[in-house]
N, C-alpha and C positions, 0 to 999 in steps of 0.2 A: 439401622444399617440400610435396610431397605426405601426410609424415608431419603437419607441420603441420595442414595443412587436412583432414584426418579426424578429427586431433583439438579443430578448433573445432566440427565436425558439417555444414560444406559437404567435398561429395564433388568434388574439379579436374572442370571440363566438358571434353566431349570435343571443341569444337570451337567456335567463331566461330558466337553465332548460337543455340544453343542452350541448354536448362535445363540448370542441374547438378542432377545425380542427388544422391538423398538423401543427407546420410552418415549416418554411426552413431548410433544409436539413444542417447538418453539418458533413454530410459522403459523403465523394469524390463520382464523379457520377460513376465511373466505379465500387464501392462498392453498390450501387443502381443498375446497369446494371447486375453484380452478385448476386444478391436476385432476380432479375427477372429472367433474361434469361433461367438456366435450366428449366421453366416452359417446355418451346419449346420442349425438351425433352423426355416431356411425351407425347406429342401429337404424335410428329413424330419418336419419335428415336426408339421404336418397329418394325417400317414401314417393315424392312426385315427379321428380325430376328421368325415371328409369326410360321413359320414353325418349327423351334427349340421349340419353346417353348411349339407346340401341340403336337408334340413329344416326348418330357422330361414329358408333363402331361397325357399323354396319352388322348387323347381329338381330336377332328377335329380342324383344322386354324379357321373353323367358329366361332366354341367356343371359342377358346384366342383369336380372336376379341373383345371380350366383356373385355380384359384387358385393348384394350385402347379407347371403349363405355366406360369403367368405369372412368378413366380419363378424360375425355369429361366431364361425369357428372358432377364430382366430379368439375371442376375450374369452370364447367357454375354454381353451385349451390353455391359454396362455393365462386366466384367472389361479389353476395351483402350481403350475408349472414356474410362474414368474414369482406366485409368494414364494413359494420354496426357495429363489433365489435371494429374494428378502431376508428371508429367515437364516440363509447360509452366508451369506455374505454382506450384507450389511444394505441399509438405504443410499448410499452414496452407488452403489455397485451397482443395486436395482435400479435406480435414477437414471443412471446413464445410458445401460441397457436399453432401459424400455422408452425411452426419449431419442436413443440411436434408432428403436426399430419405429416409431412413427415418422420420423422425418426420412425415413427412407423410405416407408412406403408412402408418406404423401406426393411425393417427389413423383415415385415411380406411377401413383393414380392420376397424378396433374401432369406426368409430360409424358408419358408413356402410351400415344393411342392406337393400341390394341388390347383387347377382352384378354388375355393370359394376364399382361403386366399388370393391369387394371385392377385384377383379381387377386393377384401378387400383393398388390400395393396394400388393399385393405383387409388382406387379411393380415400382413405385417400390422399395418395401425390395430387392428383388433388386436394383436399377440401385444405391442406396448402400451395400450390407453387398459389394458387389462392388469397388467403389473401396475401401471401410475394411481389406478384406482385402489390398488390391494393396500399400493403403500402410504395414500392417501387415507384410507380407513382403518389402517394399522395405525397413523400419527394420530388418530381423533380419537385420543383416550377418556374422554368425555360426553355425557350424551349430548349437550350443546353442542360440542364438536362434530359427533357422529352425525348428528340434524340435520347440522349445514354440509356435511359432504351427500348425505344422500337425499337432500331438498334438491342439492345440485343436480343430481344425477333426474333426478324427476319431473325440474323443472325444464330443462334444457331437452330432454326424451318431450315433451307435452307441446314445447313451440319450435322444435326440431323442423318438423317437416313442412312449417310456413317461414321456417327462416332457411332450410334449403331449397327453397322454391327460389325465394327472392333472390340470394346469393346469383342463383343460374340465372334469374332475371338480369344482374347487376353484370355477371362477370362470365360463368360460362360450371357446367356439370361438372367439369376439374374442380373448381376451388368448393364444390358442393360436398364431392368426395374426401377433398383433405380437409374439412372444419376439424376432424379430430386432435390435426396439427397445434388448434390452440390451447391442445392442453401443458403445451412445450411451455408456452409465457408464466408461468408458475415454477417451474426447475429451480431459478438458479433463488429465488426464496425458502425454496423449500433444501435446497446443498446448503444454504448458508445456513437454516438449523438443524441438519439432519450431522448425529452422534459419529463417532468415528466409526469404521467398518469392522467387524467380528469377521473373524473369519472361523470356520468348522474345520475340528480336528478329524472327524470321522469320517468315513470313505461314502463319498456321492452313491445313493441307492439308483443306482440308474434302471435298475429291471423296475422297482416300483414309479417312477417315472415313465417309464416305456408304457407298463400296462394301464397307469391313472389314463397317460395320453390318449390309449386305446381305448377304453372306457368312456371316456367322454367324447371321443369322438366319432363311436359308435350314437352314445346317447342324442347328440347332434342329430344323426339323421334318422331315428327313427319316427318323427311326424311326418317325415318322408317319404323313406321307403323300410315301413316298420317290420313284417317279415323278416329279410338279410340283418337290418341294421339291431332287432331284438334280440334274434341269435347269437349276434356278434357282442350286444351289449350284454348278456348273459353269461357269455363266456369268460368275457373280460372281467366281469365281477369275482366270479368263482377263482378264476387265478389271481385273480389281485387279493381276495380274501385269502385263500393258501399263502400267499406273498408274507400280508401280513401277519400272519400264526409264525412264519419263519424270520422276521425282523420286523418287530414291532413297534422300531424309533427308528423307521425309515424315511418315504416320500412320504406317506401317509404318517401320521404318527397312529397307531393303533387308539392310545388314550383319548382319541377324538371320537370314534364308533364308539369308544366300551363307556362315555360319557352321556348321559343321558338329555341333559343337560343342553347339551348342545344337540343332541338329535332332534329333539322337540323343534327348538329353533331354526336349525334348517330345514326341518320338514313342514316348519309351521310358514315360515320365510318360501318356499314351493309352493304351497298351495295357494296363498296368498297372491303370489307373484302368477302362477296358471287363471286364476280369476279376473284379475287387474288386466294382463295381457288377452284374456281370450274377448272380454264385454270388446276391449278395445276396438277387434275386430265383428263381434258379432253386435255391438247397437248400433253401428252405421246404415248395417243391413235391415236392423229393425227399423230404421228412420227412415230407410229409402224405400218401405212398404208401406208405413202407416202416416208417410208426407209425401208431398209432393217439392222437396225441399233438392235442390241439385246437388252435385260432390261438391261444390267449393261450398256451397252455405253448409255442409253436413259437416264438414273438415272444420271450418271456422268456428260452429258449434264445440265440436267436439272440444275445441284447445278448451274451453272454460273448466269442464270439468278437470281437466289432469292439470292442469295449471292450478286451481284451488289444491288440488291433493298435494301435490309436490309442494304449495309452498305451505300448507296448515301442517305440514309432517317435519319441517323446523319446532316448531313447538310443540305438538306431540312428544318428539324424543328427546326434549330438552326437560318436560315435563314429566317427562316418566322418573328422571331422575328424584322426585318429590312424592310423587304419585306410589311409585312400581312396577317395578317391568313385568313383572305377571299380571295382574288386573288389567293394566293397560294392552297386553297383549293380545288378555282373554274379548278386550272389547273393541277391538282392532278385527282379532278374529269375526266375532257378533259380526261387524259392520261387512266383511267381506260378504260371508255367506247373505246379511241380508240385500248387498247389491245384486248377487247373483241369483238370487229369487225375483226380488226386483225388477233384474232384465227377463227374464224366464216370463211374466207372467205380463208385466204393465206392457200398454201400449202408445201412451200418452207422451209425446217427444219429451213434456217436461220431467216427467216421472224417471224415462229411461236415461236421462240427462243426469239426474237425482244418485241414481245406481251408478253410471261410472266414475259419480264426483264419490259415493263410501268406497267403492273397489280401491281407486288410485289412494286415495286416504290411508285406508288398511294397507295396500299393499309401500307405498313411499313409506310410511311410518312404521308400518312395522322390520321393514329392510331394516331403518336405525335400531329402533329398539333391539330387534332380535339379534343382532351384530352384536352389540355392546352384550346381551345376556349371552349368546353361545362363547366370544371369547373370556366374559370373566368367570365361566367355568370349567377352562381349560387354563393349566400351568403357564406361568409368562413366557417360559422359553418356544411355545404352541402355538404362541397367539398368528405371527405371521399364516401358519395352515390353516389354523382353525380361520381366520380371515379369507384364506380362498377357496377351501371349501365348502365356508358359509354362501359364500357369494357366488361359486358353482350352482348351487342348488337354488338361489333367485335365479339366478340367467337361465337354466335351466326350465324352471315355473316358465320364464317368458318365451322359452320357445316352444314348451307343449300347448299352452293356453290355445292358442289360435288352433293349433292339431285338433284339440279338443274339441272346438267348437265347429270344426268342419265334421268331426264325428256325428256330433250330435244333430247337426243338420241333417246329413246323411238319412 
């Protein structure tokens, strides 16, 4: 029965009352790899261009920082916010949704010049390249599949911010801001195989929603301003835990925490992701003390290493499937901490080059692996949450790392 209906593309729900989870993909994975990838985009592809862009707004770099704080927000917020609309209503619902909110905020980052619209715009593109991704890594029910979405995501994060340079070379910091947009040219492959839409009988948990939102975007700013934002995120746990003792098949599904399974995996998926992102920003700084090497040779340097990681972690998570997702896990893990020792202690450009090529490796490859191990040990009808609050806690990793390594400087 079950062989059946995986292979019409409905995944059996897991209960009275709720959506059925996605089933298998029947859009090529590199049309999945395209729905994800430009997310990377928004994070990094501003990375050089922010001087233009305070410029043209008349504003401080400080300021158009907050175009891509707003981005950040926007896919940590919209990452279980938008599954859950996956999981409630079907891929065709999500699709639309989240492919309506990028091209309106590209729209509003490319013709809108003022710093509010601006900031509007990408943080909308962060709220739909955050669902495109969720629903992207929900269709890879395979680890081949799962590879190639998140090589995607690692590859396009690693040459992001020499392919937003060039764009502002070619065209102008608008169309730098909207690359996210191209993760639209993948849609209409991915509606022509996406299952018909479920829709949920049970009443929308909106307080569990409210306070996830709160939660996370508390978390958001505590590398910030960690004081206020710790408090705030402390609070919001405590009642989002209460939450869940009183409705425990809500936004959250409780069976997600009480899984162990899965905690491992996103906690392992964090750490991993806080390593990978912190070297990022702390070996440049080691380069620029122990060379005499300028920012654009340091920049150019760097793509090698995250560009090997990103694209060696296609095969990693394709090989885990032969291998083991534990073993492979456990030496995923090994390679992180030994990058970050690595950097810790070598001084030798090639060495510390060595270290951010195992961090990006561990951290691109184990996103795959640990994705496919935290959802196949949650329920199928799960999987959409269990998908965005895996992926919570990598975005997450990637916005403490850098905190962290300003700490330790400190």
């Amino acid at each position: 029965m079950s062989e059946s209906l995986a292979e019409s593309g409905v995944a059996p729900s897991a209960g009275r009352g709720r959506a059925a989870a996605p089933g298998p993909a029947r859009t090529g994975a590199l049309w999945l790899a395209l729905l994800a990838g430009p997310l990377s985009f928004g994070i990094a592809g501003p990375a050089l261009v922010l001087d233009d862009v305070a410029a043209a707004l008349g504003v401080r770099t400080g300021a158009a920082t907050w175009a891509v704080t707003a981005f950040g927000w926007g896919i940590a917020v919209g990452t279980p916010l938008l599954a859950g609309l996956l999981g409630r209503r079907g891929l065709r619902a999500a699709l639309t949704v989240c492919g309506l909110l990028v091209a309106a905020g590209a729209v509003l980052a490319a013709t809108v010049p003022v710093l509010p619209a601006v900031v509007l715009g990408t943080a909308l593109q962060g709220l739909g390249t955050a669902g495109l991704t969720a629903t992207a890594m929900s269709l890879a029910v395979t680890p081949l599949r799962m590879g190639c979405v998140t090589a995607s995501l690692a590859v396009v994060g690693s040459t992001a911010p020499l392919v937003g340079s060039l764009v502002n070379d070619v065209f102008s910091w608008r169309a730098t801001l909207a690359l996210p947009v191209l993760s639209l040219l993948a849609l209409p492959a991915v509606l022509r195989g996406a299952p018909p839409d479920t829709v949920a009988r049970d009443r929308f948990d909106a307080a569990g929603a409210v306070l996830m939102t709160a939660l996370v975007t508390a978390l958001v700013f505590v590398p910030h301003q960690p004081p206020a934002a710790g408090v705030c995120a402390v609070a919001a746990a405590v009642l989002l835990g209460l939450h869940l003792r009183a409705r425990p098949d809500g936004f959250v599904p409780a069976v997600l925490v009480r899984t162990p399974a899965f905690l491992f995996s996103a906690g392992t998926a964090f750490a991993l992701a806080v390593v990978n992102f912190g070297l990022m920003y702390a070996i440049p700084e080691r380069l620029s003390e122990h060379t005499d090497w300028t920012s654009s040779q340091i920049g150019v340097a760097m793509v090698w290493p995250l560009l090997l990681g990103g694209t060696l972690s296609w095969f990693v998570v394709a090989a885990s499937a032969r291998v083991g997702r534990v073993p492979v896990a456990a030496v995923l893990a090994a390679m992180g901490v030994a990058g970050a020792v690595t950097a810790w202690l070598a001084t030798a450009p090639p060495v510390l080059l060595v270290a951010q090529g195992l961090a990006s490796i561990a951290a691109a490859s184990g996103q795959g692996v640990l994705a496919v191990h935290a959802t196949s040990a949650v329920p199928d009808g799960h999987r959409p949450a269990a998908i965005g609050l895996f992926n919570l806690c990598y975005l997450l990793g990637a916005a403490f790392g850098p905190a962290v390594v300003g700490l330790l400087a400190l």
